[in-house]
N, C-alpha and C positions, 0 to 999 in steps of 0.2 A: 201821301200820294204825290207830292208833289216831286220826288222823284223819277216820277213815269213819263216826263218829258225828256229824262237824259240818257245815254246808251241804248237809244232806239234803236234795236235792227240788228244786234249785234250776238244774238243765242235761237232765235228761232229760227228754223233755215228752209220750213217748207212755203209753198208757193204762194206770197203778198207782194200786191203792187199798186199804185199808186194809180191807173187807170188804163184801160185795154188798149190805150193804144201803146205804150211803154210797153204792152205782152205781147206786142206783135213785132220786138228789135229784134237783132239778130238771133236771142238761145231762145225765143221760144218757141221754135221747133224743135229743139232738143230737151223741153219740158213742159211736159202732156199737160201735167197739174193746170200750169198757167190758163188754160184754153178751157182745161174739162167742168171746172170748178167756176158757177160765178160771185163778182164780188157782192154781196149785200151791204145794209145800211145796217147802222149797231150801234146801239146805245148804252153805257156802262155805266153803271149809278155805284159809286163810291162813297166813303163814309161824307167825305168836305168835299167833292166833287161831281159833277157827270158830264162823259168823257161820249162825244158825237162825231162817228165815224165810219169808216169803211174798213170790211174784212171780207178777205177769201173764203169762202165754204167749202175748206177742204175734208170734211166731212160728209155723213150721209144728212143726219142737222145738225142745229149748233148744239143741243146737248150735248152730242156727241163729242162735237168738235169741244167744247170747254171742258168735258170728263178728261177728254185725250191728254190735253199739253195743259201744262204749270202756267204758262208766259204762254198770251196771243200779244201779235200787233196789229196796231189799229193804224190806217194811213188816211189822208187829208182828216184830221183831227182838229174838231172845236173843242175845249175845258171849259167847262161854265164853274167857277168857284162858287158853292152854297152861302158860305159866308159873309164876302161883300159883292157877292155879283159880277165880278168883275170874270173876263175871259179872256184866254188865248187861242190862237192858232198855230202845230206846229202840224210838219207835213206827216210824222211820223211819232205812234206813242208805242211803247213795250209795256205791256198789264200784264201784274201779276192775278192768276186766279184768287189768291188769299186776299190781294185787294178789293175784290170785285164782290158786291152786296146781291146786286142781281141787274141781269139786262134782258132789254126786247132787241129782234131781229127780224128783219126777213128771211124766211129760207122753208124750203119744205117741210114737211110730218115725218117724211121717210117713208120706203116702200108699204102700200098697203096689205103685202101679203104679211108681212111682218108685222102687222098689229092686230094685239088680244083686247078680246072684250073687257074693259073696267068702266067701275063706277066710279061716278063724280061726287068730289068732297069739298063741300065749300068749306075756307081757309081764312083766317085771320091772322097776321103776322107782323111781328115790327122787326124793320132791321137797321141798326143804325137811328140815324134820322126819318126813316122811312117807313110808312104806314102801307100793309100790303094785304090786299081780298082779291081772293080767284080759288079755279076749283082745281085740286090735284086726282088722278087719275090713278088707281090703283086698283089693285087685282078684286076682283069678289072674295068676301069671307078675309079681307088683309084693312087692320083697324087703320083708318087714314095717319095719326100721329106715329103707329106703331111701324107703316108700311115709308115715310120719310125720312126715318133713322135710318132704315138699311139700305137707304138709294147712294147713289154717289153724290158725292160734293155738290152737281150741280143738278139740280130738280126742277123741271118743267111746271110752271100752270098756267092753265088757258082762263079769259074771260077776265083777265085780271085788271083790276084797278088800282093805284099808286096815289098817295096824298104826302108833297111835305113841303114845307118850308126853305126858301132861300133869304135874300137879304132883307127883302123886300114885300114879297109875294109867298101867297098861299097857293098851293099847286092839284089840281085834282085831276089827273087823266086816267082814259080807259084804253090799255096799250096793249092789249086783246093777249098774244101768248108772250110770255117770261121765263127767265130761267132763272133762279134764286140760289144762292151760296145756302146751304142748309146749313153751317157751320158756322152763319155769320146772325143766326135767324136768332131774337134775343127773348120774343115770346112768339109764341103759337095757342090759336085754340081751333077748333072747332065752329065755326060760324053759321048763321042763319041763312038759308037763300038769298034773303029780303037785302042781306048787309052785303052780298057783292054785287047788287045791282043798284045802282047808285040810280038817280032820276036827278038829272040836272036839266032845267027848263035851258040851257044855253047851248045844249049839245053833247056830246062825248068827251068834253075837255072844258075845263075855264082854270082861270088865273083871276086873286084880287087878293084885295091889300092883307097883310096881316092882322089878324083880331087885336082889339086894342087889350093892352095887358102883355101882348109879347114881346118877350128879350130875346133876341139872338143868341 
């Protein structure tokens, strides 16, 4: 990954910018995208990285938008490396889809006339370095593991909880909807309700030190 800081900007060409006032120079009235679309906050969790940023939604949502294109870019960009912690800032990053394990967004469901009734499937997954519980959404009478093979690349689930390790710190957030690389997923099971609802006396989120016994 750590090529995803160089030749930023330079193959995807639909509408990313670095902040609304920069969409208001001279061509953005002569490109709708810029104005119709707005930008969200994005977070990209990578095998040795996660990648904190802004992205256009030039989609109806981001599944969408991440099924669509191979390469999104990411603009004002933090990298936080899992490793030894350490991070950058660069103003501009190019992510490949095949890098990307799974991210949380802002941004809408998509039109409501457009959604069918499914049942919820609580979910267990590891990807990467990454511990993942939340429920996927699939058709009635469609087996939950048998109804995530035939999705695209990138697969939505809500209610979701993430636990992993950086340098230093153990990590446990509830980052509510995600979208997950199904190609990058190393096990799956089936999970109990009980196990994607976490009860943390501290809130919906904590950090602390690593258990003693663990190596990097």
């Amino acid at each position: 990954m750590a090529h995803v800081i160089q030749d930023a900007g330079r193959r995807l060409l639909f509408a990313f910018q670095r902040s609304e006032a920069e969409g208001a120079g001279p061509g953005a009235a002569s490109d709708p995208g810029r104005t119709r679309h707005p930008m969200v906050d994005f977070v990209a969790y990578a095998e040795d990285c996660v990648l904190s940023g802004r992205i256009r939604l030039s989609a109806e949502r981001m599944t969408d938008l991440l099924n669509d294109h191979e390469e999104i870019q990411l603009v004002d960009v933090m990298v936080q490396r899992l490793r030894d912690g350490g991070a950058l800032e660069t103003p501009e990053v190019l992510v490949r889809r095949e890098e990307i394990l799974f991210v949380h967004a802002a941004g809408p469901r998509g039109e409501l006339a457009r959604r069918r009734r499914t049942l919820m499937h609580p979910l267990a997954m590891q990807l990467g370095p990454y511990k993942v519980r939340g429920y996927l959404h699939a058709l009635p009478g469609s087996p939950p593991l048998v109804a995530i093979r035939g999705r695209q690349p990138m697969v939505p689930l809500t209610e979701a909880w993430i636990e992993y390790d950086d340098a230093s710190l153990h990590h446990r957030h509830h980052v509510g909807a995600i979208v997950v690389n199904r190609e990058h997923i190393d096990w799956i099971t089936l999970a109990q309700e009980v196990e994607t609802q976490f009860h943390d006396p501290f809130g919906r989120s904590c950090e602390g030190p690593l258990p003693e016994g663990h190596f990097g």
